[in-house]
NUVEXVEX-931240 format. One record per residue (C-alpha): x, y, z; residue number from 0. Coordinates in steps of 0.5 Angstrom, whole numbers. Each point is the difference from the previous one (the first is absolute). Layout:
<recs>
px|py|pz|balum
X|Y|Z|NUM
...
</recs>
This chain:
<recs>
px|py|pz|balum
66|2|-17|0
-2|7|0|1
-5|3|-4|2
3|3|-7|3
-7|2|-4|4
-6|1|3|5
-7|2|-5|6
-5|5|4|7
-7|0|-1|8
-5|5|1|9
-7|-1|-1|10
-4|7|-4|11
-6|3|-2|12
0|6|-2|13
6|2|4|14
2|6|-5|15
2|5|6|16
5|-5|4|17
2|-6|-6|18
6|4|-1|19
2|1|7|20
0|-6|1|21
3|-3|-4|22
6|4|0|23
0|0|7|24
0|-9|-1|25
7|1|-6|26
3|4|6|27
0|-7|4|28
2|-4|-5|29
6|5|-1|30
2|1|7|31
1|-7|0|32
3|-2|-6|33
-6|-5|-2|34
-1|-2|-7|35
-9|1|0|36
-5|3|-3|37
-7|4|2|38
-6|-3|-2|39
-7|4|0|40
-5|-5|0|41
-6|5|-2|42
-7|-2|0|43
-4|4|-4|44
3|7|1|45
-4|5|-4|46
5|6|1|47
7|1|-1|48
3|-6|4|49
2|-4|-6|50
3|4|-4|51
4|4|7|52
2|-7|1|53
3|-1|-7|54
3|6|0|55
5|0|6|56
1|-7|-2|57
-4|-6|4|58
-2|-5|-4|59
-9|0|1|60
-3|-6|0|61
-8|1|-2|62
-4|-5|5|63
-8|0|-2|64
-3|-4|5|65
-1|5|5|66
2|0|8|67
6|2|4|68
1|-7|1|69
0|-1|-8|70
4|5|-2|71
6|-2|6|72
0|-7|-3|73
1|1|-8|74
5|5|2|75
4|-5|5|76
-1|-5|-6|77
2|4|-5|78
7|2|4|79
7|-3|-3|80
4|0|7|81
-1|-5|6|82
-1|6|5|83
-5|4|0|84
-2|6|4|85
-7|4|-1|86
-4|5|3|87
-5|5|-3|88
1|5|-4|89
-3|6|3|90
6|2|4|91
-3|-2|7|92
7|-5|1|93
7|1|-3|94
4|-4|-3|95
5|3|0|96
0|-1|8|97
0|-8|-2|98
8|-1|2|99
-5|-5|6|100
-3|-4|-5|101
6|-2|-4|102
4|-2|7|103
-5|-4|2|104
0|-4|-7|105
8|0|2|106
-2|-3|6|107
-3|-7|-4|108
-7|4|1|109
-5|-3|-6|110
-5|5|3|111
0|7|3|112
-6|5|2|113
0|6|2|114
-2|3|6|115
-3|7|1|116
0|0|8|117
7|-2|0|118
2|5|-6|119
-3|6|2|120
-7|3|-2|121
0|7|-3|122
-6|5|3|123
-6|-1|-4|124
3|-6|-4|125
-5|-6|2|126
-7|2|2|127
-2|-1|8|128
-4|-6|-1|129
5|-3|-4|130
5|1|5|131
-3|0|6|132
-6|-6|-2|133
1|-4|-7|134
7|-1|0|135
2|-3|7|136
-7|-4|1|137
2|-2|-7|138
7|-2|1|139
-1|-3|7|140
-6|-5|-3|141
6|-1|-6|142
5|-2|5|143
-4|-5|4|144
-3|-3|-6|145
6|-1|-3|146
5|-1|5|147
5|7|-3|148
4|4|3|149
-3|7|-3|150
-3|6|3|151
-2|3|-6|152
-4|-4|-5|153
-3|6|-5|154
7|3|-2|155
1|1|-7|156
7|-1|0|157
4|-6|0|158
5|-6|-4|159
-1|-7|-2|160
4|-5|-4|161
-3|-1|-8|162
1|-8|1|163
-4|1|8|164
-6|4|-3|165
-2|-5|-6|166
1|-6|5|167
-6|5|5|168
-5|-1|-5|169
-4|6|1|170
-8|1|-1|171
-2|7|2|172
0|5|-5|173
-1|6|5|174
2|4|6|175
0|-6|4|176
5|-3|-4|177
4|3|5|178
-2|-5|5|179
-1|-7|-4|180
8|3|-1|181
1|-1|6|182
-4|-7|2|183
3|-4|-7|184
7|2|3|185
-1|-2|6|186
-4|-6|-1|187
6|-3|-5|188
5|2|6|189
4|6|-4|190
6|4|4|191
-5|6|1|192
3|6|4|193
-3|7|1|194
5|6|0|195
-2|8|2|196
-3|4|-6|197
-2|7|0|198
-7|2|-2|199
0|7|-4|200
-6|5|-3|201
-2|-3|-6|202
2|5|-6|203
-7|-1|-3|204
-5|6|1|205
-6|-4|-1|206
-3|-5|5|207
4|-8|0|208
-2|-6|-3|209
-1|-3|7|210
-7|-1|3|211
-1|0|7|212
-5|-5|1|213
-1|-5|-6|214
8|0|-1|215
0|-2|8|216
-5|-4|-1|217
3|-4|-5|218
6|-1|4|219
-3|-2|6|220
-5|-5|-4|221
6|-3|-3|222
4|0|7|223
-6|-5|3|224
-1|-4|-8|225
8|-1|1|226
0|-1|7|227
-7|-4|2|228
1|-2|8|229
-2|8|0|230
-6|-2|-4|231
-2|-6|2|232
4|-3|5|233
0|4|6|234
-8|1|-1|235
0|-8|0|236
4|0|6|237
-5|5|4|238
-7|-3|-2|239
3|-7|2|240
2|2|7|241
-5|5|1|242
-5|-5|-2|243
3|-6|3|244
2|3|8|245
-7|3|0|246
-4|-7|-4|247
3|-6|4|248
-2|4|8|249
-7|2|-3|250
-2|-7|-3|251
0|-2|7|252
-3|6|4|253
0|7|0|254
4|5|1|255
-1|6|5|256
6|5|0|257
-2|6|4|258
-9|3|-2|259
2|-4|-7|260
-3|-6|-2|261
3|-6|-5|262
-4|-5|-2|263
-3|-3|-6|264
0|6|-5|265
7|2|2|266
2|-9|-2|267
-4|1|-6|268
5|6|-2|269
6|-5|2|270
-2|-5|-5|271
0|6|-6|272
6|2|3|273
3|-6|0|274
-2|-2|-8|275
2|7|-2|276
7|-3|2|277
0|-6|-3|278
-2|4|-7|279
6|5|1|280
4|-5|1|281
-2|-4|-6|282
1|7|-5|283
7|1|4|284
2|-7|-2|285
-2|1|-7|286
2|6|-2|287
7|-2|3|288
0|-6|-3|289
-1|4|-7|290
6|5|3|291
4|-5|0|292
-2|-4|-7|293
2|7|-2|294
7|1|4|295
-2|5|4|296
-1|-3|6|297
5|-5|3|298
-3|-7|1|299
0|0|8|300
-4|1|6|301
-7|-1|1|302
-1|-2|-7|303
5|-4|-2|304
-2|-5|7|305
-7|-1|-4|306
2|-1|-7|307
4|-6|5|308
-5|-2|4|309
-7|1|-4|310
-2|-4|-6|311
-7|-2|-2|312
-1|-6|4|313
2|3|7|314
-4|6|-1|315
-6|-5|-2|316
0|-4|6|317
1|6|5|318
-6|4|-4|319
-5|-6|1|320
3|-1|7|321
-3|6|1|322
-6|0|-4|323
-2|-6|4|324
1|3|6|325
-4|6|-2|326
-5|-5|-1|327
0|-3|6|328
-1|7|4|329
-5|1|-4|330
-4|-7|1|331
2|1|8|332
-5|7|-1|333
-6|-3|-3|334
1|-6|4|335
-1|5|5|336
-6|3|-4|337
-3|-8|0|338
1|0|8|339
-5|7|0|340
-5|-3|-4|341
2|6|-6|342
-2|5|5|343
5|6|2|344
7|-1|2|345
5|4|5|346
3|4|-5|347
6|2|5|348
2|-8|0|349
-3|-3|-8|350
4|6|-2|351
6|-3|3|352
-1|-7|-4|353
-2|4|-7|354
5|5|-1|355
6|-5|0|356
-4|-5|-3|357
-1|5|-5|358
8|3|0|359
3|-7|-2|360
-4|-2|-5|361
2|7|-3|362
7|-1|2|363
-1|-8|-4|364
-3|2|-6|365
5|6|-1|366
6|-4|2|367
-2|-5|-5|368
-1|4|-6|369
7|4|2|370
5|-6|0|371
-4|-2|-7|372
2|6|-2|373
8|0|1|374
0|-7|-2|375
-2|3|-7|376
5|6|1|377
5|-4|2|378
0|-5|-5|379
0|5|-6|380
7|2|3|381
</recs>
């Protein structure tokens, strides 16, 4: 069914020099295409005209305390009457009366659309060179992989989504990195998302924006690997386990020459520190997924849905203690050698080929142990 009443959004504080624009510019739309809507202005605490322009050239203000773009976009969403919901900023730098793209792809069946400034077209001096050129796609391409989108623009303020989808999201973030969770959230609850061309004008505002280069992009990267934490956590446990396994099982045995460098026993205690790095990264990967998907983020598969299958208490007891034990074993092998020396010096190239495994596994062991304990509690108050 077409779309027949839209509610338009637009996030203020203390806009006072373009609030009006774009809000006649967001009627222009919605008589363009014969909609039944209305413009809602979610201000944040404006200390200038913002609220009184507003009311004058007829949106409806809605007055958000807590503070943060994210915060001020959620209540205005809330507080909308229609289905479909389009918003963007209110310093003129999108225009809504260039959003025919967006009510299209709601025609098409679309429950969420971005928009996409590289697509659309970027005015001279509308995007500051880091931004363009650095943040944004960075951003975008870890977004991407993350959550398996296909978005090339995950910073763009400009976008639409269905009343009854965005409650089902259950946003968190109060900031400028609501614009990532956004994302995330969809795509993780499998939303039909899609991006179309969004042209970036020349904010209207003669003061600088609410933007900041480095801690708002700092949020959105943090939240991109807390959301997604195979970045964070599971690529790091695969390097640590592969370089600390492929050197640690040659070195046990002898050492390695390659070239004028020497590998020996320093380079196999390393593999072993390597190795237990891994296993931690993998038990915070595990946890914190399993708490995503108790949540609804994440959807219970992969790696972590296989262990919350195959590991209970008593399986990781009996292997921990297995390891522990042999640990033990290397250890007595060691100081049965120390007895054969009467208690004198050891070969510290040989002994130390015993001590560090030894030591290794009843690491290993006791870690194990103490981390099926742990997801058996977990998992018995779900």
């Amino acid at each position: 069914m077409p779309v027949q009443s839209l509610s338009i959004v637009i996030p203020c504080l203390n806009e006072a020099e373009t609030i009006g624009h774009c809000i006649s510019d967001a009627q222009k739309l919605l008589s363009g295409f014969s909609l039944e809507g209305e413009v809602i202005v979610a201000d944040n605490g404006s200390s200038d005209d913002s609220t009184a322009i507003a009311k004058g050239a007829g949106a409806i203000v809605v007055e958000v305390k807590e503070r943060g773009y994210g915060a001020t976009l959620h209540q205005g969403i809330l507080q909308a009457k229609n289905e479909y919901i389009l918003f963007a900023d209110g310093d003129e730098s999108y225009r809504f009366s260039e959003g025919a793209p967006f009510i299209h792809a709601f025609n098409q069946g679309y429950e969420i659309i971005i928009g996409n400034r590289y697509q659309g077209g970027i005015e001279k001096g509308a995007m500051p060179f880091l931004h363009r050129y650095l943040g944004t796609p960075i951003l975008s391409g870890m977004g991407k992989k993350s959550f398996h989108v296909d978005l090339g623009d995950f910073n763009c303020g400009m976008r639409g989504i269905k009343k009854s989808i965005y409650i089902k999201l259950g946003m968190k973030s109060a900031g400028m990195e609501w614009a990532t969770e956004f994302i995330a959230r969809a795509a993780y609850k499998k939303c039909r998302i899609t991006e179309v061309p969004v042209r970036l004008h020349r904010d209207g505002r003669p003061r600088k924006p609410h933007l900041k280069t480095w801690s708002d992009g700092w949020k959105h990267l943090k939240l991109i690997l807390l959301l997604s934490p195979r970045w964070l956590l599971l690529y790091p446990a695969f390097f640590f386990f592969f370089a600390g396994s492929l050197l640690g099982v040659s070195l046990t045995f002898n050492e390695i020459i390659i070239s004028h460098i020497v590998l020996d026993i320093h380079t196999l205690y390393f593999c072993s520190v390597f190795l237990i790095i891994s296993l931690t990264f993998l038990e915070f990967y595990y946890m914190v997924n399993y708490y995503g998907m108790s949540l609804g983020i994440y959807p219970s598969k992969g790696i972590t849905a296989w262990i919350s299958r195959n590991l209970n208490f008593e399986k990781g007891l009996l292997a921990g203690v297995l390891l522990f034990l042999t640990g033990i074993g290397f250890s007595a092998a060691a100081v049965f050698r120390w007895y054969r020396l009467s208690f004198q010096n050891l070969d510290p190239q040989e002994i130390f080929r015993i001590i560090i495994p030894g030591g290794f596994c009843m690491i290993v062991g006791l870690q194990l142990v103490v981390f099926s304990f742990f997801l058996t509690m977990i998992k018995s108050n779900h």
